[in-house]
PyMOL Python script that loads the backbone (N, CA, C, O; Angstrom):
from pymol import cmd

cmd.read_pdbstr("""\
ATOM      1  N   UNK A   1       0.827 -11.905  37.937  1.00  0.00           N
ATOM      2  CA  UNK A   1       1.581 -10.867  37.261  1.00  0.00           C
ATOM      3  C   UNK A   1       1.562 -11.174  35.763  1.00  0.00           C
ATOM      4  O   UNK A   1       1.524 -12.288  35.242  1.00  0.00           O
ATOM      5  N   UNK A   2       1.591 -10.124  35.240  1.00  0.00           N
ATOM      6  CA  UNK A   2       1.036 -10.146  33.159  1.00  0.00           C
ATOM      7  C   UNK A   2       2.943  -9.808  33.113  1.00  0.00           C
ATOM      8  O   UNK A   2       3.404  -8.899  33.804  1.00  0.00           O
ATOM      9  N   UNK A   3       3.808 -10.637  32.258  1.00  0.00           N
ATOM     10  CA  UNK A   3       4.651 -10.317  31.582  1.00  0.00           C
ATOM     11  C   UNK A   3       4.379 -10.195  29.939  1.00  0.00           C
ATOM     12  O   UNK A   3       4.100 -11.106  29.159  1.00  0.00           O
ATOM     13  N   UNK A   4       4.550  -8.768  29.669  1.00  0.00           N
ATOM     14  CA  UNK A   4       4.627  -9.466  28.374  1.00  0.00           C
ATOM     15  C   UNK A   4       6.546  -9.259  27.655  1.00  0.00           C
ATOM     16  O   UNK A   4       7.600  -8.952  28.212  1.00  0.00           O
ATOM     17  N   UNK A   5       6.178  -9.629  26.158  1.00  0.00           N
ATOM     18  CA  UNK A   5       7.454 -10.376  25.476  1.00  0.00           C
ATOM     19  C   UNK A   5       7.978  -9.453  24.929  1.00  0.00           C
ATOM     20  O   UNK A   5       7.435  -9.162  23.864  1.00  0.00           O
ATOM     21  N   UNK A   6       8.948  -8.761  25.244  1.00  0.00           N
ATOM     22  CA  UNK A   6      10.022  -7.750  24.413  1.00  0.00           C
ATOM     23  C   UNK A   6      10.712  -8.215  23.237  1.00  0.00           C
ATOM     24  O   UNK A   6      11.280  -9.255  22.904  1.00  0.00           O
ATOM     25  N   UNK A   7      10.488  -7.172  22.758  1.00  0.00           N
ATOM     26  CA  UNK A   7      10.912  -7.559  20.855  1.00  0.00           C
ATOM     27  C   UNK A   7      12.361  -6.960  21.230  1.00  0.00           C
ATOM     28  O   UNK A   7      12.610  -6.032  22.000  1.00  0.00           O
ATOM     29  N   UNK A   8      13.280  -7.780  20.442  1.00  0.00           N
ATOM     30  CA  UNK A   8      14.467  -7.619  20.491  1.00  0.00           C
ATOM     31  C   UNK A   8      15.134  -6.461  19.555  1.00  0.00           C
ATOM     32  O   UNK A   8      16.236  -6.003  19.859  1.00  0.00           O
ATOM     33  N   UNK A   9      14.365  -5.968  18.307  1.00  0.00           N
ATOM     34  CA  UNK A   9      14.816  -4.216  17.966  1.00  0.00           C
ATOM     35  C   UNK A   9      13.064  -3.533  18.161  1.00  0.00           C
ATOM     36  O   UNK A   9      11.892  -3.900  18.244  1.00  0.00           O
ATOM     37  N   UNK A  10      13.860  -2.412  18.155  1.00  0.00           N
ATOM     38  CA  UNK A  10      12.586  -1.741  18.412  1.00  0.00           C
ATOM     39  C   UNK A  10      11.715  -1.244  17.438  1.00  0.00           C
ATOM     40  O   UNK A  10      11.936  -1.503  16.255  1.00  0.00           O
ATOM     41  N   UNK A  11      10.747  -0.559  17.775  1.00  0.00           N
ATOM     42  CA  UNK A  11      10.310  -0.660  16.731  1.00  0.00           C
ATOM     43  C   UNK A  11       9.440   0.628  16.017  1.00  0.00           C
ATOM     44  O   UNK A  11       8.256   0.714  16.343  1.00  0.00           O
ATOM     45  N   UNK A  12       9.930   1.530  15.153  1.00  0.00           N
ATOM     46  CA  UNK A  12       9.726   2.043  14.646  1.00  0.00           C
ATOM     47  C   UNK A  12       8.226   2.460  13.970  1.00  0.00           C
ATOM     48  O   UNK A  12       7.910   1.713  13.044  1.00  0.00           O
ATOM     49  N   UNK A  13       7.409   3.360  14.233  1.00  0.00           N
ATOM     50  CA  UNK A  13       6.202   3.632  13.814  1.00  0.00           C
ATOM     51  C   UNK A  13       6.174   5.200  12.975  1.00  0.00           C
ATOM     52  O   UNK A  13       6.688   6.078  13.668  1.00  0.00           O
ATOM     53  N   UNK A  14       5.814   5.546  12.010  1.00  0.00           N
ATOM     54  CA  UNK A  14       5.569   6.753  11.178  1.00  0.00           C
ATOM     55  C   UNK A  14       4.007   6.637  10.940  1.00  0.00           C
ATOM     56  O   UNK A  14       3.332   5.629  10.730  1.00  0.00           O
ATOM     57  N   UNK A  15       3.688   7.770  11.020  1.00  0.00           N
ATOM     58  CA  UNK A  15       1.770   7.659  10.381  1.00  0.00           C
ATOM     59  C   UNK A  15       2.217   8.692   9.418  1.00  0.00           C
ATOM     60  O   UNK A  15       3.241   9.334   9.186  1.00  0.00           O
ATOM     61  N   UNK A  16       0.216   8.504   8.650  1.00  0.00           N
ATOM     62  CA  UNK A  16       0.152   9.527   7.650  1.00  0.00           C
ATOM     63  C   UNK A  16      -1.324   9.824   8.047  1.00  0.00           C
ATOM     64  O   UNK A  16      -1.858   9.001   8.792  1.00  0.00           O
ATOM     65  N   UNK A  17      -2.145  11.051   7.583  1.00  0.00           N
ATOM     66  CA  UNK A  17      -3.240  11.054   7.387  1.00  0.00           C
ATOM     67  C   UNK A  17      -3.943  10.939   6.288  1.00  0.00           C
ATOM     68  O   UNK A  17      -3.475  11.629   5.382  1.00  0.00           O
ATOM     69  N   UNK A  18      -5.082  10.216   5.942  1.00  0.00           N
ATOM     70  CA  UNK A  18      -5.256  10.312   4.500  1.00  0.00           C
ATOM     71  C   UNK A  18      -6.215  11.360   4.229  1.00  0.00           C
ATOM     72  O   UNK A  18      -6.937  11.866   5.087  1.00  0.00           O
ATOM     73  N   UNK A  19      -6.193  11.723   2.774  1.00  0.00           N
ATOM     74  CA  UNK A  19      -6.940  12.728   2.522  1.00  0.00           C
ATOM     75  C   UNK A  19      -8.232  12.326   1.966  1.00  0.00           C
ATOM     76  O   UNK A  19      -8.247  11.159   1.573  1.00  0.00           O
ATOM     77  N   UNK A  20      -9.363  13.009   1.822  1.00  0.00           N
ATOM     78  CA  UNK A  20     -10.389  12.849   0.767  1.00  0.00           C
ATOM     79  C   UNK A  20     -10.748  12.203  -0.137  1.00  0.00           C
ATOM     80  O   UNK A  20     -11.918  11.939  -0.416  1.00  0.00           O
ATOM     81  N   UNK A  21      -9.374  11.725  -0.945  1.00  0.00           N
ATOM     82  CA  UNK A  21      -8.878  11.295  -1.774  1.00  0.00           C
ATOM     83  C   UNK A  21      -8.475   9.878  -2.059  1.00  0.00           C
ATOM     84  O   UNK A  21      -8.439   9.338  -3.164  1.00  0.00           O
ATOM     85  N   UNK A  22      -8.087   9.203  -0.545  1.00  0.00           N
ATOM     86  CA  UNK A  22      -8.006   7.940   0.368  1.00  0.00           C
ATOM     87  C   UNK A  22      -6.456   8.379  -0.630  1.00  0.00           C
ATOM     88  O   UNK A  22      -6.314   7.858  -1.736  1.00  0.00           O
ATOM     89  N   UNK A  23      -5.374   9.379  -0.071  1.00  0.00           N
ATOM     90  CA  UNK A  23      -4.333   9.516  -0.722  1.00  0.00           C
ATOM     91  C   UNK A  23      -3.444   9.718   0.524  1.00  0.00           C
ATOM     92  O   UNK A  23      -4.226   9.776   1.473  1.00  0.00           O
ATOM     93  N   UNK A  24      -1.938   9.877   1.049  1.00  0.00           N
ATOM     94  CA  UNK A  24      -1.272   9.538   1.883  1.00  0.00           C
ATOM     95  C   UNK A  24      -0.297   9.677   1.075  1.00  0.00           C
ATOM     96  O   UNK A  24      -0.130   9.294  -0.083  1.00  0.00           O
ATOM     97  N   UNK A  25       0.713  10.613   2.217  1.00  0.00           N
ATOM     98  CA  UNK A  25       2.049  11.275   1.959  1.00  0.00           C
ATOM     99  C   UNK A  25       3.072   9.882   2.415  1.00  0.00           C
ATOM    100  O   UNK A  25       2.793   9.408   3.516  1.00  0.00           O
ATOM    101  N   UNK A  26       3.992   9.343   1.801  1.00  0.00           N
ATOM    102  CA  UNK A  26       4.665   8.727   2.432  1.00  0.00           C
ATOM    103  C   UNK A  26       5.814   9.363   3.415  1.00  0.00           C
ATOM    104  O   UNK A  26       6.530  10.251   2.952  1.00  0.00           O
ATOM    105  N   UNK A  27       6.005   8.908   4.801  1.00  0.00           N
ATOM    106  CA  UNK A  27       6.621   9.714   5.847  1.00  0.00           C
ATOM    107  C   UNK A  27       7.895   9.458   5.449  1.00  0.00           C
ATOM    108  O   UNK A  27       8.232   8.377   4.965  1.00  0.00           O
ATOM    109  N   UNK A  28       8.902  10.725   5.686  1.00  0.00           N
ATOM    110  CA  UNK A  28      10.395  10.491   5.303  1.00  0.00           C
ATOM    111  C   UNK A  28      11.002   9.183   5.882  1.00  0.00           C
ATOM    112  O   UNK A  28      11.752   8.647   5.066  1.00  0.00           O
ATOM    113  N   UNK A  29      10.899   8.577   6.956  1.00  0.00           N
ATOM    114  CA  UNK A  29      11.636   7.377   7.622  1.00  0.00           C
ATOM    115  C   UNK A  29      11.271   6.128   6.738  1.00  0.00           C
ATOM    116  O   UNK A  29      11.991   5.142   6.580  1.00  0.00           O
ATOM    117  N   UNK A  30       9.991   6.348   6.174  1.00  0.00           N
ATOM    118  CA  UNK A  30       9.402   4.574   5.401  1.00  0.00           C
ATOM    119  C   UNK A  30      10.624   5.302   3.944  1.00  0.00           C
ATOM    120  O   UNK A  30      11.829   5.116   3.776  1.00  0.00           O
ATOM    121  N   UNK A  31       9.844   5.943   3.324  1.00  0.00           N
ATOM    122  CA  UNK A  31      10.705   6.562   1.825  1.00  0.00           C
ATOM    123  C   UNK A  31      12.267   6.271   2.078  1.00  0.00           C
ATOM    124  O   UNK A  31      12.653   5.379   1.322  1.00  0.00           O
ATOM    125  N   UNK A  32      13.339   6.794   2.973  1.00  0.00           N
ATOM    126  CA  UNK A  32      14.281   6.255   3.265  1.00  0.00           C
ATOM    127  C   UNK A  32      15.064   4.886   2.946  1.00  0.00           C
ATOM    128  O   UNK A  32      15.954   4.533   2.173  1.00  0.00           O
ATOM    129  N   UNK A  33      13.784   3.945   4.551  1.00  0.00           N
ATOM    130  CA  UNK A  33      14.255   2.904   4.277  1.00  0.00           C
ATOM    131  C   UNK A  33      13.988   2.019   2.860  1.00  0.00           C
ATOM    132  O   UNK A  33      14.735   1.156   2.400  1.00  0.00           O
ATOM    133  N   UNK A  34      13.060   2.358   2.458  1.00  0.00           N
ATOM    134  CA  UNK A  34      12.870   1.619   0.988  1.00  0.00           C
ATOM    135  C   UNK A  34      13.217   2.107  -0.226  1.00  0.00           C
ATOM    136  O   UNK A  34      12.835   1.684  -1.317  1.00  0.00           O
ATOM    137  N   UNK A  35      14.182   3.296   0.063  1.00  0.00           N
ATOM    138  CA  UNK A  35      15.003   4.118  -1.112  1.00  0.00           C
ATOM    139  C   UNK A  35      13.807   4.475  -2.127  1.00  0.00           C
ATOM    140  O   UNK A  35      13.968   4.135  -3.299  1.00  0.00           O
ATOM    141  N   UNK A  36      12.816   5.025  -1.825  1.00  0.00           N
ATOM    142  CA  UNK A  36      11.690   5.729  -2.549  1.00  0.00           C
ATOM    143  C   UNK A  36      12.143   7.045  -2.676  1.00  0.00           C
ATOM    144  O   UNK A  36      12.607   7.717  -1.755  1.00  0.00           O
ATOM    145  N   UNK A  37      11.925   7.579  -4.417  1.00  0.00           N
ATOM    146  CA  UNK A  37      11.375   9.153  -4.966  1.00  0.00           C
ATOM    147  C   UNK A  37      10.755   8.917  -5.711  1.00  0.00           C
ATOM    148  O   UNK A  37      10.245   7.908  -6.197  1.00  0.00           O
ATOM    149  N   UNK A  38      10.767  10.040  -5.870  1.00  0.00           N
ATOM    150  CA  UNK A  38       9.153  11.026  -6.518  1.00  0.00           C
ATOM    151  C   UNK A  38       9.037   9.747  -8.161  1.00  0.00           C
ATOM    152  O   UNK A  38       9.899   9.281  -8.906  1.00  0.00           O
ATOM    153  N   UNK A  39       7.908   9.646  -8.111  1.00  0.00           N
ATOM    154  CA  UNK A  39       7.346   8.671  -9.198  1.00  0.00           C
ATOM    155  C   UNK A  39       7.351   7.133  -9.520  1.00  0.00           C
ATOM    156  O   UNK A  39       6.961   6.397 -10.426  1.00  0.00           O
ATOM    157  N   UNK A  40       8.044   7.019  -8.214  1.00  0.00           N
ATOM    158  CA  UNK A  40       8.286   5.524  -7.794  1.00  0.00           C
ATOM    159  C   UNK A  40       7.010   5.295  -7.834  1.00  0.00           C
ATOM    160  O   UNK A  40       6.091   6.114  -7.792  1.00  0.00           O
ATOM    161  N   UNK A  41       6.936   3.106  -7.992  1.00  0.00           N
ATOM    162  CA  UNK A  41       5.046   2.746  -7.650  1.00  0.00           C
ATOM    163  C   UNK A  41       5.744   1.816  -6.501  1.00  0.00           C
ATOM    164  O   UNK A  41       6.782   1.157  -6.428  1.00  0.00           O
ATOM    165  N   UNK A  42       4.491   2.141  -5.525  1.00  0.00           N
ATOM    166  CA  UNK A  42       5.063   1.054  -4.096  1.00  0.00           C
ATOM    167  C   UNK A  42       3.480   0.276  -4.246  1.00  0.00           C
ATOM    168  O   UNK A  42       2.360   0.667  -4.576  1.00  0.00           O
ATOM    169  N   UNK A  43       4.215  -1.348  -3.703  1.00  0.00           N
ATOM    170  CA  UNK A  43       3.653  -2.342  -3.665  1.00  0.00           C
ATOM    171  C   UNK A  43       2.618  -2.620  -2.767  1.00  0.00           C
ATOM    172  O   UNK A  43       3.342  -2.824  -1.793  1.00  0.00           O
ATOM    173  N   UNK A  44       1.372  -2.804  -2.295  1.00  0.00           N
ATOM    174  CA  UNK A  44       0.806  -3.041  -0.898  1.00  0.00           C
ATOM    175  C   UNK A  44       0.865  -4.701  -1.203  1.00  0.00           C
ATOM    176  O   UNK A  44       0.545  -4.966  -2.361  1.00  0.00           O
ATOM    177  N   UNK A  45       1.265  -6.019  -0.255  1.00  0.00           N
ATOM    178  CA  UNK A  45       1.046  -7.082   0.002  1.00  0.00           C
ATOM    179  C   UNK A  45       0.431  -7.293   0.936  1.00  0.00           C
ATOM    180  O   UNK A  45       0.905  -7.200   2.068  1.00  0.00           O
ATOM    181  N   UNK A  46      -0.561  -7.570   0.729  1.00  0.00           N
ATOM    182  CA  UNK A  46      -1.426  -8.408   1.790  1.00  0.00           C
ATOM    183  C   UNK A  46      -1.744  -9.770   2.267  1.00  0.00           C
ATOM    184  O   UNK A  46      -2.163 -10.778   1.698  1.00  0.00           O
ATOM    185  N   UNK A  47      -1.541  -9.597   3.023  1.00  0.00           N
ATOM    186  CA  UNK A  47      -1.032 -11.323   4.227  1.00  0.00           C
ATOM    187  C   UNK A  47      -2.638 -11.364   5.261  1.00  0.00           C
ATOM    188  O   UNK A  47      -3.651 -10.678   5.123  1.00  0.00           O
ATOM    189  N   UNK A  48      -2.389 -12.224   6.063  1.00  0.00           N
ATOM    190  CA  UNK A  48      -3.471 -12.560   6.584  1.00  0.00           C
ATOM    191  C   UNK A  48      -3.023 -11.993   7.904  1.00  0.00           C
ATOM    192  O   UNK A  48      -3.897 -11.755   8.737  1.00  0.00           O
ATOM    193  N   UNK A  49      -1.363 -11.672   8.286  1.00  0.00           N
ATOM    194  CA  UNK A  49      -0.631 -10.825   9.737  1.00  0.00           C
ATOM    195  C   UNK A  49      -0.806  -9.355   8.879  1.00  0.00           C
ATOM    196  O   UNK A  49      -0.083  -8.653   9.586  1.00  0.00           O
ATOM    197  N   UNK A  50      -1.149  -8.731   8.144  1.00  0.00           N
ATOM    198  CA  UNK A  50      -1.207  -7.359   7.786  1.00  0.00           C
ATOM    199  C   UNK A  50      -0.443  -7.173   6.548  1.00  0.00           C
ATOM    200  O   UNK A  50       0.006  -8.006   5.761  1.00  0.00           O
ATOM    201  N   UNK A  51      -0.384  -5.568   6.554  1.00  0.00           N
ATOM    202  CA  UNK A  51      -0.250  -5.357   5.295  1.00  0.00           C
ATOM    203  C   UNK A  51       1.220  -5.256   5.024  1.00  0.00           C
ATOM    204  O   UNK A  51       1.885  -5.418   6.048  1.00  0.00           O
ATOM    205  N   UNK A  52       2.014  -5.005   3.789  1.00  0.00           N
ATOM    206  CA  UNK A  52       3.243  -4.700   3.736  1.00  0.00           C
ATOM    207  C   UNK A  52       3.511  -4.252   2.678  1.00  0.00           C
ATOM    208  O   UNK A  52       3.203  -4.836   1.640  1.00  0.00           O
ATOM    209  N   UNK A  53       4.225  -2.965   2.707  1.00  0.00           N
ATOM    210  CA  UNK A  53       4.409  -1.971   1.595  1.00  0.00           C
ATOM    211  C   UNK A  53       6.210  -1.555   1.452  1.00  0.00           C
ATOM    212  O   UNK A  53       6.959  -1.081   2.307  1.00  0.00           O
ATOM    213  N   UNK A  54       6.497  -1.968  -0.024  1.00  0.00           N
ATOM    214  CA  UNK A  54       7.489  -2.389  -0.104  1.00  0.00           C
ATOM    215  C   UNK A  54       7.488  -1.252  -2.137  1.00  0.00           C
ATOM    216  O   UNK A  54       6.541  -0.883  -2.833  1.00  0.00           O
ATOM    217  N   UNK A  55       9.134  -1.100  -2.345  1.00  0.00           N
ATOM    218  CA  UNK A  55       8.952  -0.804  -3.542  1.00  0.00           C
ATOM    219  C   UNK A  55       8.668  -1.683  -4.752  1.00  0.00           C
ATOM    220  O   UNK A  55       9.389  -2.676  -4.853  1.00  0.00           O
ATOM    221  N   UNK A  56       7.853  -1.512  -5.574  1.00  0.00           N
ATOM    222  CA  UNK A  56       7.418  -2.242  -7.199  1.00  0.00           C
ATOM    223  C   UNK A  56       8.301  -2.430  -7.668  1.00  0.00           C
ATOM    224  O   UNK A  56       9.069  -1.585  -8.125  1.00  0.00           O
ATOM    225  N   UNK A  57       8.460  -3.920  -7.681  1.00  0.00           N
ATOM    226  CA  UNK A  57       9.578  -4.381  -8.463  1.00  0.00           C
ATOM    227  C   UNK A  57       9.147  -4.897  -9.758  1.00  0.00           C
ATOM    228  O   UNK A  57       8.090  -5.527  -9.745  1.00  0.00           O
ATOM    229  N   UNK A  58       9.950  -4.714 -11.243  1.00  0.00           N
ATOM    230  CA  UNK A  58       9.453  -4.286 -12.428  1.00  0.00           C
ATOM    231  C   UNK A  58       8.238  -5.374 -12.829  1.00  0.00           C
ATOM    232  O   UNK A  58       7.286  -5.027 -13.529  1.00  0.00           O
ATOM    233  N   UNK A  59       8.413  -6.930 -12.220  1.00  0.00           N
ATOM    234  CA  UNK A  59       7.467  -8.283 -12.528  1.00  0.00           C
ATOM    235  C   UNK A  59       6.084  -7.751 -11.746  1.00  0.00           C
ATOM    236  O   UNK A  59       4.985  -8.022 -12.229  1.00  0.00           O
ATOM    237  N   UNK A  60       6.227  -6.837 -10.284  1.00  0.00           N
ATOM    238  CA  UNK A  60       4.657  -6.121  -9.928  1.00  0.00           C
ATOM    239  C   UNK A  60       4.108  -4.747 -11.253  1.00  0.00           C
ATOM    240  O   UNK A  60       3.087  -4.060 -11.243  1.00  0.00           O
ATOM    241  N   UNK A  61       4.993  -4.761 -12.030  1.00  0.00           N
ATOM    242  CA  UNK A  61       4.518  -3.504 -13.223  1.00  0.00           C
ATOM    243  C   UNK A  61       3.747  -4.463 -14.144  1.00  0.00           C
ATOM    244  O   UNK A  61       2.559  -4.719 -14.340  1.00  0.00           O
ATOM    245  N   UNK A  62       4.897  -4.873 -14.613  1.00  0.00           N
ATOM    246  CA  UNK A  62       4.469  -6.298 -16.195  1.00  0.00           C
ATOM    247  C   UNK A  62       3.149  -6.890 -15.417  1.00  0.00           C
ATOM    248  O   UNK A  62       2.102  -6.669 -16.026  1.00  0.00           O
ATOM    249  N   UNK A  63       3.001  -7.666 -14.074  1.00  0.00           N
ATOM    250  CA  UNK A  63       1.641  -8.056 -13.629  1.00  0.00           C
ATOM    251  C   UNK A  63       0.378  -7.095 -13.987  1.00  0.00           C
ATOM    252  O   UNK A  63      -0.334  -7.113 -14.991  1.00  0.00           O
ATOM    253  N   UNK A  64       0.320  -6.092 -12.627  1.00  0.00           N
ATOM    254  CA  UNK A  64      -0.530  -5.012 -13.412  1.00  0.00           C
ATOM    255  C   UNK A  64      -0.722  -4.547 -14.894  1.00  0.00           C
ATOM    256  O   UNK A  64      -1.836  -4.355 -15.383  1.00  0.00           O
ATOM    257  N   UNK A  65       0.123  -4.430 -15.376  1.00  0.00           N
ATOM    258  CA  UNK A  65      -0.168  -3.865 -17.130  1.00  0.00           C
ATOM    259  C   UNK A  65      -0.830  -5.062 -17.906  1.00  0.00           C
ATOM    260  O   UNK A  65      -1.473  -4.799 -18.922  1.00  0.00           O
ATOM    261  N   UNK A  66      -0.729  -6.131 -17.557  1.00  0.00           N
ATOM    262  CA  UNK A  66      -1.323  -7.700 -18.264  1.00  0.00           C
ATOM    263  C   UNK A  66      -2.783  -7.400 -17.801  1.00  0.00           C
ATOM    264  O   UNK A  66      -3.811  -7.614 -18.444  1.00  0.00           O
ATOM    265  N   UNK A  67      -2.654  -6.804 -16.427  1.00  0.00           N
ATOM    266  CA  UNK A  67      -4.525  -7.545 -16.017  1.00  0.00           C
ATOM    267  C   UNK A  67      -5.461  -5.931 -16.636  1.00  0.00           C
ATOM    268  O   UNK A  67      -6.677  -5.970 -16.824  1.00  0.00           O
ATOM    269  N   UNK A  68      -4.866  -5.000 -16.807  1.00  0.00           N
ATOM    270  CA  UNK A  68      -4.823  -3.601 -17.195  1.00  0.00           C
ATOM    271  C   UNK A  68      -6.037  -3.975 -18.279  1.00  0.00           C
ATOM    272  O   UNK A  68      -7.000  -3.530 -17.656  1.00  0.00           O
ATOM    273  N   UNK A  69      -6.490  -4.425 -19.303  1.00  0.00           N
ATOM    274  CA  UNK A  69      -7.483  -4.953 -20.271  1.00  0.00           C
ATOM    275  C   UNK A  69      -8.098  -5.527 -19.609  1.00  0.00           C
ATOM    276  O   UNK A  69      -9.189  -5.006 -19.843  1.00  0.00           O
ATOM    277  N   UNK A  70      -8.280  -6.264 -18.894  1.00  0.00           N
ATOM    278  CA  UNK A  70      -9.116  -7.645 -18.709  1.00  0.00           C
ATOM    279  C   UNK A  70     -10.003  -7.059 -17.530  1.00  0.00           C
ATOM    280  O   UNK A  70     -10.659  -8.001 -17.084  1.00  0.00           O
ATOM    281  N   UNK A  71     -10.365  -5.585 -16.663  1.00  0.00           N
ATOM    282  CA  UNK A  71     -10.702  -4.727 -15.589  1.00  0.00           C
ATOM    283  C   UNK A  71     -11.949  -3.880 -16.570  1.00  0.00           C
ATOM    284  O   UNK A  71     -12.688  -2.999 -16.128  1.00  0.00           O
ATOM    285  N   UNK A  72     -11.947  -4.303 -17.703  1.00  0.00           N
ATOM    286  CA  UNK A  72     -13.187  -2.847 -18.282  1.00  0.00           C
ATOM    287  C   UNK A  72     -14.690  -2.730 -17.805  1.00  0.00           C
ATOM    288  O   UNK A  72     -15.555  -1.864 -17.674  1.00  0.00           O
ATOM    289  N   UNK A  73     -14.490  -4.267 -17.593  1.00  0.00           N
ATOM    290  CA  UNK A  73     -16.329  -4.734 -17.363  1.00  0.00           C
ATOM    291  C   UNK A  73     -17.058  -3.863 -16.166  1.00  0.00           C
ATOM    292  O   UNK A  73     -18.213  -3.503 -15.943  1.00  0.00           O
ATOM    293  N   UNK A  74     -15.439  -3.673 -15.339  1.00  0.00           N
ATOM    294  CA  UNK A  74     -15.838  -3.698 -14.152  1.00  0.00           C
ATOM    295  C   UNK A  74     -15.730  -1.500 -14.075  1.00  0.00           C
ATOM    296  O   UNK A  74     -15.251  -0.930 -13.095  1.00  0.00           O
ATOM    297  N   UNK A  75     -16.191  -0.865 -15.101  1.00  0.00           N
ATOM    298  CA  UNK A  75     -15.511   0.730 -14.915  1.00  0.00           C
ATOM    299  C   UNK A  75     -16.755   1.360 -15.167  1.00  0.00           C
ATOM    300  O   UNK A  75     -16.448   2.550 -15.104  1.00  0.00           O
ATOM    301  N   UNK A  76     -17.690   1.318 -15.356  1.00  0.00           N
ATOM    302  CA  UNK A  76     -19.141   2.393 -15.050  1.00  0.00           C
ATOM    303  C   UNK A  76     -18.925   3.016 -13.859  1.00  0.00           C
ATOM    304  O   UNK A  76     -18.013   2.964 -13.033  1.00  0.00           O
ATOM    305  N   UNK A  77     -20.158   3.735 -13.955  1.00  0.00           N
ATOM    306  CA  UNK A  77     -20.556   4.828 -12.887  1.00  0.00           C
ATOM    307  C   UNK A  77     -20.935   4.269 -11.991  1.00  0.00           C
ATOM    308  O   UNK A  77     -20.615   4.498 -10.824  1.00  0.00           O
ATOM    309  N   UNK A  78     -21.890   3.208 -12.485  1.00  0.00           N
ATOM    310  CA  UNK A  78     -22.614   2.501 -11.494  1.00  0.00           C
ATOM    311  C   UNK A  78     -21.870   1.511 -10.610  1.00  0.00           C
ATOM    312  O   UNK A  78     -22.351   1.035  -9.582  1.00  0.00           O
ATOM    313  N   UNK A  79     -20.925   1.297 -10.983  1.00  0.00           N
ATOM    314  CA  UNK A  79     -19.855   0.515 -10.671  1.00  0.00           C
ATOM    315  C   UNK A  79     -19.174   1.032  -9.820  1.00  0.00           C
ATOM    316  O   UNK A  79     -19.259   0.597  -8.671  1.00  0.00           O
ATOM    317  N   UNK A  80     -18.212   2.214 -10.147  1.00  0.00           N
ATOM    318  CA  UNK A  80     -17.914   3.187  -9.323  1.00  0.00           C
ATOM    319  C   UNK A  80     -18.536   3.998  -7.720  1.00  0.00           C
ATOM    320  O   UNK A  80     -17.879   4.572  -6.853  1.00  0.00           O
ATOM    321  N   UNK A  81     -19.932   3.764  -7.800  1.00  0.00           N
ATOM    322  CA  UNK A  81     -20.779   4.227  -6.912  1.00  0.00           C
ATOM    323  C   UNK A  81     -21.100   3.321  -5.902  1.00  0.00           C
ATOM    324  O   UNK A  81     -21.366   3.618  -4.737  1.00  0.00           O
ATOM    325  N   UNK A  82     -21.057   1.926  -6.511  1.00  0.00           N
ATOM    326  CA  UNK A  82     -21.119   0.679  -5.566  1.00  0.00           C
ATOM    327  C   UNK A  82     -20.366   0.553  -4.877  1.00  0.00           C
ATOM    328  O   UNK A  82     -20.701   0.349  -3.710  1.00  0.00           O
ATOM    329  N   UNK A  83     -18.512   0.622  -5.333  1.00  0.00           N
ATOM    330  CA  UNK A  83     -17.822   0.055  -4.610  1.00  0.00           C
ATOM    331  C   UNK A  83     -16.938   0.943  -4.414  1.00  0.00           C
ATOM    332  O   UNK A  83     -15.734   0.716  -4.295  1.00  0.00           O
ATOM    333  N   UNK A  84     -17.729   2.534  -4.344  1.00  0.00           N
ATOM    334  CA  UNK A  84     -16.717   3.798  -3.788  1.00  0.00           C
ATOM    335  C   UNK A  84     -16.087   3.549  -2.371  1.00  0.00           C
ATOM    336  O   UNK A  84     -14.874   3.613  -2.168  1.00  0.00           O
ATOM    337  N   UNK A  85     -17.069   3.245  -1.363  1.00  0.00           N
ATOM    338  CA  UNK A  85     -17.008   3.246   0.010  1.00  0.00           C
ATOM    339  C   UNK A  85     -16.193   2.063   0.508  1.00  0.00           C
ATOM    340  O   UNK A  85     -15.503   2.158   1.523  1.00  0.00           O
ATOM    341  N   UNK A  86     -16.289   0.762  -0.329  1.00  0.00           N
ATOM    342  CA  UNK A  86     -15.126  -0.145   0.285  1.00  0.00           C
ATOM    343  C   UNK A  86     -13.933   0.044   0.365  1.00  0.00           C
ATOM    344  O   UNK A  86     -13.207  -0.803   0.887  1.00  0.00           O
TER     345      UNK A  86
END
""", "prot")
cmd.dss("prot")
cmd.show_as("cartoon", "prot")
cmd.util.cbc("prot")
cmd.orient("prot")
């Protein structure tokens, strides 16, 4: 007999579809719990157990805006065309 291990809360799933765009509506239940509106920036962290998306807290802004210069090398067409699909 296969037991498996019950998680003690349950557990909550929302999807999105993405568009064309690789763009995605955030579902009212995630926006909620992470007190997200309109113009907020949300965080993706990535772990080696998955991903985790959480709101930008102002030290994930100041990070990004520092490395914001130091990304030019990498902005051609050709550049763009290489690493559209990843």
């Amino acid at each position: 007999m296969l037991v498996l291990p019950m998680s003690k809360k349950p557990v909550k799933t929302a999807t999105s579809k993405l568009t064309t765009k690789y763009q995605a509506t955030i579902p009212e239940p995630v926006r909620k719990v992470l007190h997200l509106g309109s113009g907020d920036v949300i965080a993706f962290d990535i772990e080696d157990d998955g991903i985790h998306i959480r709101k930008a807290r102002p030290t994930d802004l100041l990070f990004a805006k520092a490395l914001e210069g130091t990304m030019s090398e990498w902005e051609s067409v050709a550049d763009e065309e290489s690493y559209r699909d990843l």
